[in-house]
C-alpha positions in Angstrom: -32.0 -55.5 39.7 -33.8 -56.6 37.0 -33.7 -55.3 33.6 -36.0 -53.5 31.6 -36.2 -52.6 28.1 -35.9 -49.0 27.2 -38.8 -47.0 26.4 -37.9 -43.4 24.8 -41.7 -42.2 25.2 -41.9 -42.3 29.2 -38.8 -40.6 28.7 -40.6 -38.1 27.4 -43.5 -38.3 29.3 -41.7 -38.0 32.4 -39.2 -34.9 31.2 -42.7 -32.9 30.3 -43.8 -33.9 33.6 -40.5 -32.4 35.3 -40.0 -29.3 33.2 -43.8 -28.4 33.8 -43.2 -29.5 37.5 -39.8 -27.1 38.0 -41.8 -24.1 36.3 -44.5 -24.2 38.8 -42.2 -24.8 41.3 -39.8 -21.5 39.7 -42.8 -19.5 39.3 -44.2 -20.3 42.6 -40.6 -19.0 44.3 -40.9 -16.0 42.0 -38.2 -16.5 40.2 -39.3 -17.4 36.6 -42.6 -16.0 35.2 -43.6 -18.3 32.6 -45.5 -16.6 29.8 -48.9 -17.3 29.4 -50.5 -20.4 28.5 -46.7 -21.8 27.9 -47.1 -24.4 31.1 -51.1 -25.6 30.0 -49.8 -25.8 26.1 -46.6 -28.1 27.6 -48.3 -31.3 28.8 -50.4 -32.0 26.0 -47.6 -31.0 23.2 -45.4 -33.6 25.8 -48.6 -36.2 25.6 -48.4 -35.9 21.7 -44.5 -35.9 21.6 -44.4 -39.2 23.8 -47.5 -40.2 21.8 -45.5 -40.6 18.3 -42.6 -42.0 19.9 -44.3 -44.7 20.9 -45.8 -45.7 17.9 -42.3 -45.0 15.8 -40.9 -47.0 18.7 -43.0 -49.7 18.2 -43.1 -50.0 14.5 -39.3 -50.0 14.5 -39.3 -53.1 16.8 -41.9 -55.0 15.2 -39.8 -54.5 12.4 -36.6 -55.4 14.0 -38.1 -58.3 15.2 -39.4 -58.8 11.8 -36.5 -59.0 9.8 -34.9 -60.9 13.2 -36.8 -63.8 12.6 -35.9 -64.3 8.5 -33.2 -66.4 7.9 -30.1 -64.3 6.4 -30.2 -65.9 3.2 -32.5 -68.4 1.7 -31.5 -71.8 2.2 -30.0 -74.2 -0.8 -32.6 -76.0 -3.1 
């Protein structure tokens, strides 16, 4: 299989998508009654949450990538 790099905001995106998923599914047994507008204020504070990551995550690799490509120390005169 081929390998892929990992990517903490579908992470998120996808863990939103399964709690919200699982509390419909709970509520719909009757099990769990979710309280009010908690499952339509979940996906978009999961869209923003994955939102940020991704940027942090790709600052932090531009800069790793950065600081990758600068030799360690300068070279002699």
């Amino acid at each position: 299989m081929k390998r892929h790099p990992f990517e903490p905001a579908r992470l998120i995106a996808g863990l939103t998508a399964l709690t919200v998923g699982t509390a419909y599914g709970l509520d719909a047994l009757g099990i769990w009654h979710p309280p009010g507008p908690w499952l339509f204020l979940t996906v978009p504070a999961g869209l923003l949450l994955s939102g940020i990551t991704a940027a942090v995550w790709a600052t932090a690799r531009r800069r790793h990538a950065r600081h990758a490509e600068q030799p360690a120390t300068p070279p002699p005169p």
